[in-house]
C-alpha positions, 0 to 999 in steps of 0.5 A: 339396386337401391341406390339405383331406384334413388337416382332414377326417382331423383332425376324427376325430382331435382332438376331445379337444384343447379339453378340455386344452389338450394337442394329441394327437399325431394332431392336431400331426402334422396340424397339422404337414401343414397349416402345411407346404402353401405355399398355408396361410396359417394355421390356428386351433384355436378353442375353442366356448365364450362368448367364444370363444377361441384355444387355438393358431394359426398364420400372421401373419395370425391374430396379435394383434387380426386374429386375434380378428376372425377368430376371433369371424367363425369363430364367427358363421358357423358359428352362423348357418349350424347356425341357418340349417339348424335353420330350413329343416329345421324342427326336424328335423334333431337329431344332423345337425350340420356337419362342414365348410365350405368359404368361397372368396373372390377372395383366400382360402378359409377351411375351417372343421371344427367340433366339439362342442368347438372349431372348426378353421379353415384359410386358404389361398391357392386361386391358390397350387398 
């Protein structure tokens, strides 16, 4: 839950931090909350451009080739559900883009907060309290 709140605050807080390159304070102390909760696994601060690229990550499992898998499925799911909701509103929903997403599998929840700029995914462990 904590790593929740985390990612919520840093969506206001970070969203010059693609542009540079250079993390604002606001978002490495947010940063630093996330990567301290024992049930974070890791956390990628994605850029939203074509390719889409890592601009920082933490944890094991975002390292090397399985970090640019999940970096590329960060982005399809978050382009094919703003598709997904383009179509059912029927055009209609200019300026309602997503704040936050919550994926929960048997193993893992991914969080995922996007910005115009870059993407912000968290994994954790649920069964880890």
């Amino acid at each position: 839950m904590l790593a929740t709140q985390a990612m919520a605050d840093s969506h206001a807080t970070s969203t010059s931090a693609s542009q540079s390159h250079v993390t604002p304070p606001e978002l490495e102390q947010t940063l630093t909350l996330l990567t301290s909760h024992r049930s974070v696994l890791g956390y990628m601060l994605l850029s939203r451009g074509q390719p889409v690229t890592i601009i920082r990550h933490s944890g094991v499992v975002f390292e090397g080739e399985q970090g640019k898998k999940y970096a590329s499925a960060i982005a399809r799911i978050v382009q094919s559900v703003q598709t997904g909701l383009e179509e059912v509103s029927g055009g209609h929903n200019e300026g309602d883009d997503i704040r936050f997403m919550r994926i929960r599998t048997k193993r893992h929840e991914i969080m995922i907060s996007p910005d115009e700029r870059y993407l912000l995914a968290v994994l954790h462990d649920p069964a880890t309290t």
